[in-house]
C-alpha positions in Angstrom: 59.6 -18.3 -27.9 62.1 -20.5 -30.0 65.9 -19.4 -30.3 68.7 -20.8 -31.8 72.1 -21.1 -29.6 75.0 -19.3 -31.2 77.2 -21.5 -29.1 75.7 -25.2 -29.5 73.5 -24.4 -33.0 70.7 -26.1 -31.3 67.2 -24.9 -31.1 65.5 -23.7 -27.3 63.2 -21.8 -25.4 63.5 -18.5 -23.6 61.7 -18.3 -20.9 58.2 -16.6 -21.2 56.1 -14.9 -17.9 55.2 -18.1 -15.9 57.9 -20.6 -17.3 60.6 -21.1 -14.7 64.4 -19.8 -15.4 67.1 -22.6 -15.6 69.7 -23.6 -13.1 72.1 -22.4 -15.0 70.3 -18.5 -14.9 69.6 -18.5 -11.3 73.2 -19.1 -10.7 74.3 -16.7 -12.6 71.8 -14.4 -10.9 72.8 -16.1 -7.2 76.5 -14.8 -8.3 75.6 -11.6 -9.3 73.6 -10.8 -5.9 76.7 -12.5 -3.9 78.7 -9.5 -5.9 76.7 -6.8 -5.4 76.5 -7.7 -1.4 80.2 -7.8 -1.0 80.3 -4.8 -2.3 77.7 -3.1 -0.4 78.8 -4.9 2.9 82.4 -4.5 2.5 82.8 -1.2 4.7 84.5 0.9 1.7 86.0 3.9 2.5 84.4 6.9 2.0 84.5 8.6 -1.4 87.2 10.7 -2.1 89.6 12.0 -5.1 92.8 11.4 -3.4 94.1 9.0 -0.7 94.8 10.6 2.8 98.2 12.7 2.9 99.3 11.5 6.3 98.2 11.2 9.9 97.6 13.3 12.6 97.4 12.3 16.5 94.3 13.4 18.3 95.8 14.4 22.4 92.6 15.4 23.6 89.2 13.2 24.7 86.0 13.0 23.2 86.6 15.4 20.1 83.8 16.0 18.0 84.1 15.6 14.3 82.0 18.0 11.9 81.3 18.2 8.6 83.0 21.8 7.5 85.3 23.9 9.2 83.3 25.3 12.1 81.8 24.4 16.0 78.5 25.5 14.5 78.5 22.9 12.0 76.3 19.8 12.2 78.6 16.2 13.6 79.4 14.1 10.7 79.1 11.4 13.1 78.4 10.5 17.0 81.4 9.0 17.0 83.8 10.5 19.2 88.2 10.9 19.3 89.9 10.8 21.9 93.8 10.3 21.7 94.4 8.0 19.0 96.0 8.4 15.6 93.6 9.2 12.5 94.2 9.5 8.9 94.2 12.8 7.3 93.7 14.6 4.0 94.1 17.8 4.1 93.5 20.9 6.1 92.7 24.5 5.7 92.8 28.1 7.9 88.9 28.7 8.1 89.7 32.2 9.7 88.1 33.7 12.6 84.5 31.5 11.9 86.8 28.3 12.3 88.5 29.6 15.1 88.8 27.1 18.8 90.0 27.5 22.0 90.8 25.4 24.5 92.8 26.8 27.9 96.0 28.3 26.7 95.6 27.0 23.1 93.9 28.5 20.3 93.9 27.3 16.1 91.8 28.7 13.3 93.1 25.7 11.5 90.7 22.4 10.6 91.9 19.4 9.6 89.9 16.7 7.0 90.2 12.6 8.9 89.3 9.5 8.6 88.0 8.6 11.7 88.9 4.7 13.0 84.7 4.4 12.6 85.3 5.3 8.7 83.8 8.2 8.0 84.9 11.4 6.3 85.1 14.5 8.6 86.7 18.0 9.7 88.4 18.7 13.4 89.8 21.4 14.7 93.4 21.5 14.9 93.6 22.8 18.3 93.2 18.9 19.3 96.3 17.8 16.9 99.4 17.6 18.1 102.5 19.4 16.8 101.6 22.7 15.9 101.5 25.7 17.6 98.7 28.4 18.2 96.8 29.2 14.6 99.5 27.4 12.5 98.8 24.2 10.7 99.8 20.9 12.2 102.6 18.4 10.9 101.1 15.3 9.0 98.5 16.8 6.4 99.2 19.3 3.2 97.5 22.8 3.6 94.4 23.2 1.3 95.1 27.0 -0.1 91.3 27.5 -1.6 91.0 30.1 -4.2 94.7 30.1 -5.3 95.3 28.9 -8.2 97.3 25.7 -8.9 97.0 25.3 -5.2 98.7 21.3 -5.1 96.4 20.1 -2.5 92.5 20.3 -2.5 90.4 19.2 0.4 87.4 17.1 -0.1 84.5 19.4 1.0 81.5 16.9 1.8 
């Protein structure tokens, strides 16, 4: 199949099923691959309206992170907190359903982190320190769903 180059003005060929592509195509396929995998490998974080608020510090071991606001929800990941400083977005009173306990301290409060592993997911904020029992923690905005012009919204996954 004969063409005519709107750069050059000369005449060529496109390539046709079984005619091999120039060096100058499979580079600029090579690039586009090298792209695309940079992209895919470059450990993005997770997708999300907003950037995180603040951070919140994590005081107690192995905390499990879920993916809504309640024990009975499935782990958004195996990976595990324990007493390090996360990034957070948000967080919201899930009532009685969302309510923890652990010894002498009790929160129906969840907050939305970044764990250091990168991945999107809600703790309780009985585990967060700063606050007191079922108040929110200092660090994130409160998420007030179903009021209108709330300023903060959490990103439910």
């Amino acid at each position: 199949m004969k063409y005519l180059s709107p750069r050059t003005g000369r005449r060529g060929q496109l390539a046709e099923p079984g005619r091999r592509f120039t060096h100058r195509a499979l580079r600029t396929l090579a690039g586009l691959l090298a792209i695309v995998a940079t992209i895919l490998l470059s450990g993005a974080q997770p997708a999300a309206a907003h950037p995180p608020s603040g951070s919140v510090h994590v005081w107690a071991s192995d905390v499990r992170v879920r993916t809504c606001q309640s024990t009975t929800c499935d782990l958004a990941t195996t990976e595990r907190l324990t007493r390090v400083t996360v990034q957070a977005y948000c967080q919201v009173n899930a009532g009685e359903r969302g309510r923890v306990t652990d010894g002498p301290y009790t929160n129906t409060y969840w907050v939305q982190v970044i764990t250091p592993g990168r991945t999107l997911g809600w703790i309780s904020a009985v585990f967060v320190s700063g606050g007191s029992n079922n108040s929110p923690v200092p660090g994130a905005p409160i998420d007030t769903p179903g009021v209108p012009g709330s300023p903060v919204e959490c990103e439910y996954i």
